[in-house]
C-alpha positions as a LaTeX table, in Angstrom:
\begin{tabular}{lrrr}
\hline
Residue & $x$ (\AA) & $y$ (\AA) & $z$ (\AA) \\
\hline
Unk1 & $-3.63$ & $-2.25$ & 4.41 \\
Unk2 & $-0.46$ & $-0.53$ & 5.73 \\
Unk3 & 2.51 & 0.30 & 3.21 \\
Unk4 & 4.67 & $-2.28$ & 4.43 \\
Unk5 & 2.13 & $-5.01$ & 3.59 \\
Unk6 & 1.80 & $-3.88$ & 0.52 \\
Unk7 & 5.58 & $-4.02$ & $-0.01$ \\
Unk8 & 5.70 & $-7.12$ & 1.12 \\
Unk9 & 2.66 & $-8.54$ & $-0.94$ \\
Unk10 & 4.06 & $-6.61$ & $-4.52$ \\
Unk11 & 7.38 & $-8.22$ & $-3.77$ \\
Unk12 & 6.28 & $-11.69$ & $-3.22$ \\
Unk13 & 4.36 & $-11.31$ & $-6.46$ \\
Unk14 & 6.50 & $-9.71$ & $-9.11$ \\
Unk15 & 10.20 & $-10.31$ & $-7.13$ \\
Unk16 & 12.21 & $-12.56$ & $-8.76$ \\
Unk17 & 16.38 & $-13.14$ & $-7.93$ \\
Unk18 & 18.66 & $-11.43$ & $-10.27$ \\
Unk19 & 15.87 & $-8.92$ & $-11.71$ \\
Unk20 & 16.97 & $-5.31$ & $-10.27$ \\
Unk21 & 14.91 & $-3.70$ & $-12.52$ \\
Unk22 & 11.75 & $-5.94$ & $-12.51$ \\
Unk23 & 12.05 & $-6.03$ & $-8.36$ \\
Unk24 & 12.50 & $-1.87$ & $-7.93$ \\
Unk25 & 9.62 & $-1.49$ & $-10.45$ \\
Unk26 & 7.40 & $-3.94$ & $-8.37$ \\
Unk27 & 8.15 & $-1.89$ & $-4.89$ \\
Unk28 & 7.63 & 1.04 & $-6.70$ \\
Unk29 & 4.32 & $-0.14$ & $-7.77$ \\
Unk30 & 3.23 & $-1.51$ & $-4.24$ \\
Unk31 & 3.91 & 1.81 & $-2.85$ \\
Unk32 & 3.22 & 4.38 & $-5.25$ \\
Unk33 & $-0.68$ & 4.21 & $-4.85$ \\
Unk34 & 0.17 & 5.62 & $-0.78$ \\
Unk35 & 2.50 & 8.05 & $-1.69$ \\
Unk36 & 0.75 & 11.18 & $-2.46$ \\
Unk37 & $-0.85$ & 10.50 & 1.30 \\
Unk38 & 2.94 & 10.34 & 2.62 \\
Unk39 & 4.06 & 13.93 & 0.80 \\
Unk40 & 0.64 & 15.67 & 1.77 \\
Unk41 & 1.10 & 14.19 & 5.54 \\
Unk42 & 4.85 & 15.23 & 5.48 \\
Unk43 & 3.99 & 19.44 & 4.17 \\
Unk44 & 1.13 & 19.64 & 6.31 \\
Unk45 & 2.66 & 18.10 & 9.53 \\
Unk46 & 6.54 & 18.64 & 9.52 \\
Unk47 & 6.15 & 21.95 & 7.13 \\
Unk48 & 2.90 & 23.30 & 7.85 \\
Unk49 & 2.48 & 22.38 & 11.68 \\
Unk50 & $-0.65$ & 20.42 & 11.79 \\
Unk51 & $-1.52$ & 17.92 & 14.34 \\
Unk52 & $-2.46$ & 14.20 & 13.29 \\
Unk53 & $-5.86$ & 14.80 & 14.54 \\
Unk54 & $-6.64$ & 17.14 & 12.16 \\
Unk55 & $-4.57$ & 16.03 & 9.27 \\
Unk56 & $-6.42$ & 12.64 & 9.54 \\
Unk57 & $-9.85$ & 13.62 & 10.68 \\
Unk58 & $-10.18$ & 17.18 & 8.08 \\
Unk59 & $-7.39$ & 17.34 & 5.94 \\
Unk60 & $-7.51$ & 13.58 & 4.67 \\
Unk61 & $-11.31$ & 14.06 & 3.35 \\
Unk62 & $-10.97$ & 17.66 & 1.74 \\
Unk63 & $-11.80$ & 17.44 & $-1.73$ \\
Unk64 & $-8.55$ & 18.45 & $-3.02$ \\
Unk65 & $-6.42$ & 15.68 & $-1.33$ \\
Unk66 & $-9.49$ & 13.09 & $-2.20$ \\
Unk67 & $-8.81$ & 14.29 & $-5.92$ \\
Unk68 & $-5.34$ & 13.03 & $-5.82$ \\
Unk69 & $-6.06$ & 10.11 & $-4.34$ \\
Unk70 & $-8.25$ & 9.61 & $-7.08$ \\
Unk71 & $-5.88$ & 9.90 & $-9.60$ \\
Unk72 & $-2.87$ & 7.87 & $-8.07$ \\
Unk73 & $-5.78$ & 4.56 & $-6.58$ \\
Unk74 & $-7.26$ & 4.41 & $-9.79$ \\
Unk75 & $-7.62$ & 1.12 & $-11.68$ \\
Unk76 & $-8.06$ & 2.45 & $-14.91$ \\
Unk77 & $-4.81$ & 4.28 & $-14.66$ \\
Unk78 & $-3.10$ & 1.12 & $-13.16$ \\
Unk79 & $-5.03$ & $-0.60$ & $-15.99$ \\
Unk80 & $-3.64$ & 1.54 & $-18.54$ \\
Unk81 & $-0.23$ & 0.86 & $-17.44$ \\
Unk82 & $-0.64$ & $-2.93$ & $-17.47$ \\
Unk83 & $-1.93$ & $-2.94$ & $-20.98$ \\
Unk84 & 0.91 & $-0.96$ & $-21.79$ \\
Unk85 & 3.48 & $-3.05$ & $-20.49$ \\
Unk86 & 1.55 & $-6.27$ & $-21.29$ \\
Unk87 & 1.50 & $-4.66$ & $-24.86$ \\
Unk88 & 5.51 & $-3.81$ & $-24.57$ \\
Unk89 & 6.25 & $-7.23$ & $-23.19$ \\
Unk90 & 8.77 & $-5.07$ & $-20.71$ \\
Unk91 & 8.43 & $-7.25$ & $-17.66$ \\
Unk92 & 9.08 & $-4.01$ & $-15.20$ \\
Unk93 & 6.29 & $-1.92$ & $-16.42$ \\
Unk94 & 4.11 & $-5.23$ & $-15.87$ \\
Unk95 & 5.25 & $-5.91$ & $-12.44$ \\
Unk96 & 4.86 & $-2.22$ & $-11.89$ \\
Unk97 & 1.37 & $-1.97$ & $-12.70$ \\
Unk98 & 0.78 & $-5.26$ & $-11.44$ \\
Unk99 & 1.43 & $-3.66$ & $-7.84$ \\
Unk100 & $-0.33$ & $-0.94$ & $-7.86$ \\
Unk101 & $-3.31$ & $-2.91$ & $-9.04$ \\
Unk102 & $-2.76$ & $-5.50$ & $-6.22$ \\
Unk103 & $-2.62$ & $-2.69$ & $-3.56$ \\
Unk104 & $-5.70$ & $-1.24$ & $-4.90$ \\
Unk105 & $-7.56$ & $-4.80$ & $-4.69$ \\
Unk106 & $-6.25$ & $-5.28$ & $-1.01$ \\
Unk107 & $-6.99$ & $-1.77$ & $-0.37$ \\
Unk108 & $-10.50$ & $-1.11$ & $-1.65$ \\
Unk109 & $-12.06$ & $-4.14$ & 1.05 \\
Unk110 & $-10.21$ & $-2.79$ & 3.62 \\
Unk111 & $-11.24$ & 0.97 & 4.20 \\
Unk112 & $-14.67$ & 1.30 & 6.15 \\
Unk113 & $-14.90$ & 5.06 & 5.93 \\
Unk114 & $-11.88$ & 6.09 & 4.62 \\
Unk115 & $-11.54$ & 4.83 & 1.26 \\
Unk116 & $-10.15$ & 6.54 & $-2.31$ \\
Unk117 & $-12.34$ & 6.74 & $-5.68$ \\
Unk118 & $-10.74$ & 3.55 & $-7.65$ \\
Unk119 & $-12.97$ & 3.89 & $-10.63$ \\
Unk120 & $-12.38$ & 8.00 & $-11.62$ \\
Unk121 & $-11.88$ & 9.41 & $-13.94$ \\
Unk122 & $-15.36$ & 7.33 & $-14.87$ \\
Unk123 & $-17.06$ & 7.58 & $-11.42$ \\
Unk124 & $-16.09$ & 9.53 & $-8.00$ \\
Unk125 & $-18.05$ & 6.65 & $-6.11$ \\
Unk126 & $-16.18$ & 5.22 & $-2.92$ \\
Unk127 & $-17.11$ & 1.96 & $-1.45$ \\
Unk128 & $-17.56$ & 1.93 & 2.35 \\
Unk129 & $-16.20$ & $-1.34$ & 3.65 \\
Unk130 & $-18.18$ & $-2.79$ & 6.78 \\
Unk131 & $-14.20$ & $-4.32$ & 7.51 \\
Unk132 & $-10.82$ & $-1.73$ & 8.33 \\
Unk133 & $-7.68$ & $-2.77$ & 8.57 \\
Unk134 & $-7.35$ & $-0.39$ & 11.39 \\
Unk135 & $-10.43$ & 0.48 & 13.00 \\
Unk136 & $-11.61$ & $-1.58$ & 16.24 \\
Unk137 & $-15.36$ & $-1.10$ & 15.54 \\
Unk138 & $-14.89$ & $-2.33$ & 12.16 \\
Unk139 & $-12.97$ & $-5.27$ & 13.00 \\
Unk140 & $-9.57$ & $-3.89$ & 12.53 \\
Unk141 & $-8.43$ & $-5.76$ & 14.90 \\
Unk142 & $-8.83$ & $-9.13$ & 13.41 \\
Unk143 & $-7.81$ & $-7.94$ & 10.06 \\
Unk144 & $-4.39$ & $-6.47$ & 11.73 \\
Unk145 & $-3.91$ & $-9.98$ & 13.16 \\
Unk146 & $-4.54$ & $-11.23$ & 9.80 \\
Unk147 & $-2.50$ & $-8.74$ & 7.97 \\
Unk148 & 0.26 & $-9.86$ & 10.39 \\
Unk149 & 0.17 & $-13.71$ & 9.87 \\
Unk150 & 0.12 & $-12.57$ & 5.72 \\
Unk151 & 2.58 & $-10.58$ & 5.90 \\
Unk152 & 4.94 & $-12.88$ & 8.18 \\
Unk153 & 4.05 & $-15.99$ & 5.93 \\
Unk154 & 5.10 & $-13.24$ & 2.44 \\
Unk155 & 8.24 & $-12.44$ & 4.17 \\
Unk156 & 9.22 & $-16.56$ & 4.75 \\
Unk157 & 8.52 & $-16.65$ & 1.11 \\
Unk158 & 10.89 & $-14.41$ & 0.27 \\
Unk159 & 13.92 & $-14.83$ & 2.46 \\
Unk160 & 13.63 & $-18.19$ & 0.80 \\
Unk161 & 13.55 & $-16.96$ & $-2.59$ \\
Unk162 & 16.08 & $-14.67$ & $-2.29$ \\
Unk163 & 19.49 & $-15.63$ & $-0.31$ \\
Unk164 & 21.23 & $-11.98$ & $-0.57$ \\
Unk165 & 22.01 & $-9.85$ & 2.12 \\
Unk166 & 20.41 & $-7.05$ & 0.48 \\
Unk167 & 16.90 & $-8.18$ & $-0.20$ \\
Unk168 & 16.84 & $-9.88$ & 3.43 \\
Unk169 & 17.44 & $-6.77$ & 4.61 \\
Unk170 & 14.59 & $-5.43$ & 2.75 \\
Unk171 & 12.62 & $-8.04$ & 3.67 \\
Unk172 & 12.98 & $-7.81$ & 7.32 \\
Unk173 & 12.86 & $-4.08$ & 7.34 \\
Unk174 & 9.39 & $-4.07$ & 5.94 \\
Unk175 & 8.27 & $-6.71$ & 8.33 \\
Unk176 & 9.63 & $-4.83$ & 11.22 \\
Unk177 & 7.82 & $-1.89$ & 9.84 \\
Unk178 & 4.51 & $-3.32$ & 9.98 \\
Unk179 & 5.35 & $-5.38$ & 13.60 \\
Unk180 & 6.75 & $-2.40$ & 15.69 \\
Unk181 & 3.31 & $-0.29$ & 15.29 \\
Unk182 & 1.28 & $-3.26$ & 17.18 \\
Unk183 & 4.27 & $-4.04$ & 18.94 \\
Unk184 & 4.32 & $-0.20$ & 20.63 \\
Unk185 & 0.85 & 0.21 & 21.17 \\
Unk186 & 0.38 & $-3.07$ & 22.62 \\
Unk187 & 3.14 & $-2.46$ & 25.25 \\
Unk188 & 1.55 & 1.08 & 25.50 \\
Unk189 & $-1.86$ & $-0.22$ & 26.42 \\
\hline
\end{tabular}
């Protein structure tokens, strides 16, 4: 799934009014698990001068980026950190964890041929989806469409659940986010 979905989705499960610290922890969470791909995208394309292509079709599957996408998509780390916080009874390290598991689950159904190694440090095995949520020839387009009506349905949720400027914001800024991609490239094509 893209990062704003999985915003969107860790919000509308952990968010609740009047919890600032429950809320960031969730969004954290949702996003953390795609984060290491941001930095290592930002040093080797801004910094280091490397075009998408290759960023995307060598970079991405070197072993030493795979490794840390290991470590940050793994379920037994998420695990750990729900047991922890389940253990704790604090509320933020629960919704925390709770995200990153959730974007794992959404994640690991959703990458045909570029998925991460969810089970390491016990296995390096990666499961090859027959769906994408990106690639046409593994029916990305119907799972964009379906990301879209999701994610559109998650954001209703919220602005209903949360009446401040502030979280609307949020809210519509992560919707717009995952629109304006198909919105471009639609116009584009």
């Amino acid at each position: 799934m893209n990062t704003p979905a999985h915003l969107l989705i860790a919000a509308a499960a952990f968010a609740q009014p009047g919890a600032r610290a429950r809320n960031t922890a969730a969004l954290v969470g949702g996003f953390l698990p795609d984060a290491s791909l941001y930095g290592m995208v930002a040093i080797n394309g801004l910094i280091r001068g490397m075009p998408p292509s290759e960023i995307f079709g060598r970079a991405y599957f070197d072993p030493f980026w795979q490794g840390i996408f290991a470590v940050d998509n793994s379920v037994f780390v998420w695990g750990a950190a729900l047991i922890a916080g389940l253990g704790s009874g604090l509320g933020a390290l629960i919704a925390f964890a709770g995200s990153g598991l959730l974007h794992i689950a959404t994640d690991l159904p959703l990458h045909h041929d570029d998925g991460r190694a969810h089970f390491w440090p016990f296995s390096d095995w990666i499961f090859n989806s027959p769906v994408s949520y990106w690639d046409r020839s593994a029916y990305g387009d119907v799972v964009s469409l379906l990301e879209v009506v999701l994610c559109t349905g998650l954001a209703v949720i919220l602005w209903r659940r949360f009446h401040g400027w502030p979280a609307r914001v949020a809210v519509s800024t992560a919707l717009v986010a995952l629109l304006l991609p198909s919105v471009i490239f639609g116009l584009m094509l």
